[in-house]
C-alpha positions, 0 to 999 in steps of 0.5 A, a space after each residue: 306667695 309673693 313675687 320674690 319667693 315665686 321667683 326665687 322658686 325657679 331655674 331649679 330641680 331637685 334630682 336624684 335626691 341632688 339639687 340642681 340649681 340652673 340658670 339658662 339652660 341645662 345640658 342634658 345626655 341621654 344614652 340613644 338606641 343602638 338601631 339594629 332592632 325594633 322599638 320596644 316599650 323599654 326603650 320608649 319608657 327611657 325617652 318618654 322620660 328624658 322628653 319630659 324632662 325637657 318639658 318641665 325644665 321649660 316649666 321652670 323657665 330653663 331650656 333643656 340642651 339635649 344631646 340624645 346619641 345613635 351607636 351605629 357603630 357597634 359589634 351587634 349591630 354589624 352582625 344583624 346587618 350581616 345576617 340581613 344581607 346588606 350594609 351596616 350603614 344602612 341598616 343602620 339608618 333605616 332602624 333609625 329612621 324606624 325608631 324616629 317615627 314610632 317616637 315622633 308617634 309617642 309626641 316626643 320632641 326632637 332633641 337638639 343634638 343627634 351624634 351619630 357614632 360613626 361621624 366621631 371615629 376621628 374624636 375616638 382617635 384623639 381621645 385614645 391618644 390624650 388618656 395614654 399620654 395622661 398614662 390613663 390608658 396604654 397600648 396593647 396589640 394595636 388597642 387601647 385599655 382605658 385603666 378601670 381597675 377602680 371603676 366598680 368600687 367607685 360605682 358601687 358594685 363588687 367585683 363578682 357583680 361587676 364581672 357578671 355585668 362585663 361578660 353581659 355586656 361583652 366587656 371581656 374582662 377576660 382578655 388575655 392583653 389586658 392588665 386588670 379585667 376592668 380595663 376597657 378598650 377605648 380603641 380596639 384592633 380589628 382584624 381582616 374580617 372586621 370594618 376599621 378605621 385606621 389609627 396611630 396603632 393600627 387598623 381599629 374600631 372605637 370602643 362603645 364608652 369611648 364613643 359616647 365619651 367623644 360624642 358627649 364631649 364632643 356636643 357639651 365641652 368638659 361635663 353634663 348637669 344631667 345625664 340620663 339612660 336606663 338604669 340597665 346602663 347604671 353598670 359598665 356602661 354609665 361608671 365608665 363613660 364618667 371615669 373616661 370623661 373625668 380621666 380626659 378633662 380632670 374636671 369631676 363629677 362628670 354629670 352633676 345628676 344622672 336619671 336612670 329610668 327604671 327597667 321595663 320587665 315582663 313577668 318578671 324578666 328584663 325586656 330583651 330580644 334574648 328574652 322573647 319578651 319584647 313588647 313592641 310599641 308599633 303593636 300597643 299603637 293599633 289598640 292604644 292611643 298615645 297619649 295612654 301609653 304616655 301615661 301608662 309611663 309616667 304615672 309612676 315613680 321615673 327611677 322604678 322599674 316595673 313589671 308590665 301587664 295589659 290591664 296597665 293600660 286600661 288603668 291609664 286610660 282611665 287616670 288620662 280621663 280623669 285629668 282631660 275632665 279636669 281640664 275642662 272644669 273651673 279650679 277649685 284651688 288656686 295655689 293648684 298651678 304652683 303646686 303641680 309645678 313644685 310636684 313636677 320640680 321635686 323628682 318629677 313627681 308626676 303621680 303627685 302632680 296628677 293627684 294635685 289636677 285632677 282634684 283641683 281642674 282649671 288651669 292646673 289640669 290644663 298645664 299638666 296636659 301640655 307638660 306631660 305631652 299628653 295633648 
């Protein structure tokens, strides 16, 4: 290859079935945890994944901007403090901290900004009152409806599905002060038994889109190249965050790729506390070194969703084997380097990039071990 097409190879990604060319840097949001609970598998496939992302956007000579938010404050997470017995706010710092340092075990770096949701209450504020003047939203009883009557069709789901998904996620399509059941709150007022911040039309609390639109915002200006969550968020969370970020700056897309990592499931059923399925990562890191969890992870299509079983890790154990004896060997291959970096840059195809250094070893296999953090 020569120097010009080697060249002209870099400072791009292809996303999502997007391409995305970049130049310098890429400003990517990654939807963080609410910290009320502990650290399960679901969660650190999700941020595995955006730290690889970061990683091969650094392969490709771009250096990822990531924005990673904490939602402390959140109706779920002041009834787990209440029924602790303590503050929200510390509740919420120590789930977090909690959080932290199961990912700092997993070898995820930190990301460049951390928004905490409760130091934007006042960019909530602001953000209500530019969508009402932009008559994108109106004021109800003391809150403030963010117009979303046209948020499902545009996200591609029908309006039964939609519903199903609003009461899932306590969007109350049922509200009585709403025009449209997909009107969302962007402020809502709180009564005598909830914490408040005041406001223009009352005492109340941000809604959840809202807070991540003020943090996003807030960090990157009018928009994102990649947005990234679980594909659990894709809908009501991930549609109406976009549509309140474009009915704010007028600017459209709001994210010009999304990476919604596929659903952590367990004998079929979604990982969740309500579940009773929750796979804990402190627990699978008595028996497990780190890097094999990493690559129980990884070792699979990103946009996937995928049922977890014990014998996956033994699996992954044995492919890390694989590519740490690869790595010790001389190359066979010398084109090996770039076509792992072409695998890693096309959908972060990272079973393809595996097949590439494990057979070939040398450098190719050595790279592979950094980029994917598995050192």
């Amino acid at each position: 290859m020569d120097g010009h097409a080697r060249w002209d190879a870099y400072g791009a990604l292809q996303l999502s079935g997007t391409s995305l060319p970049l130049l310098d840097r890429a400003r990517v949001y990654a939807c963080g945890i609410t910290p009320y609970d502990v650290t399960h598998l679901g969660h650190a496939a999700t941020f595995v994944w955006v730290d690889v992302l970061g990683r091969v956007l650094r392969l490709v000579g771009v250096e990822p901007d990531v924005c990673r938010n904490v939602t402390d404050v959140d109706d779920v997470l002041d009834a787990a403090a209440a029924r602790a017995g303590t503050d929200a706010d510390w509740f919420a710092a120590v789930g977090q901290f909690r959080f932290e340092t199961e990912m700092a075990k997993l070898n995820l770096r930190q990301p460049q900004h951390e928004p905490r949701a409760h130091r934007y209450i006042p960019h909530v504020v602001r953000l209500a009152r530019h969508l009402v003047e932009s008559g994108s939203a109106y004021v109800r009883d003391g809150s403030v409806y963010f117009r979303g009557h046209h948020v499902p069709a545009r996200a591609g789901v029908d309006r039964r599905r939609a519903r199903e998904l609003a009461v899932e996620f306590d969007g109350r399509p049922d509200d009585p002060a709403k025009d449209d059941p997909f009107d969302v709150a962007v402020w809502q007022a709180a009564g005598p038994d909830r914490v408040g911040w005041e406001s223009p039309w009352g005492t109340g609390r941000p809604g959840w889109h809202a807070e991540c639109v003020a943090m996003s915002a807030s960090v990157f200006g009018v928009g994102v190249d990649i947005h990234a969550g679980g594909a659990d968020l894709t809908f009501p969370h991930h549609a109406y965050h976009a549509a309140i970020a474009e009915a704010l700056t007028g600017v459209t897309p709001y994210t010009r790729a999304w990476l919604h990592i596929g659903t952590v499931t367990v004998a079929g059923r979604k990982m969740a506390k309500s579940a009773d399925n929750l796979v804990l990562v402190p627990d699978l890191l008595t028996e497990h070194a780190p890097a094999v969890l990493r690559m129980m992870i990884l070792d699979r299509r990103w946009q996937d969703s995928w049922d977890f079983s014990i014998d996956q890790l033994d699996a992954a154990g044995a492919r890390l084997e694989q590519l740490y004896s690869a790595a010790g060997r001389r190359a066979t291959d010398g084109t090996a380097p770039e076509r792992v970096r072409r695998a890693l840059s096309t959908e972060l195809d990272v079973p393809a990039a595996l097949d590439i250094a494990i057979d070939s070893g040398g450098d190719s296999a050595r790279s592979l071990v950094t980029v994917l953090g598995l050192s």
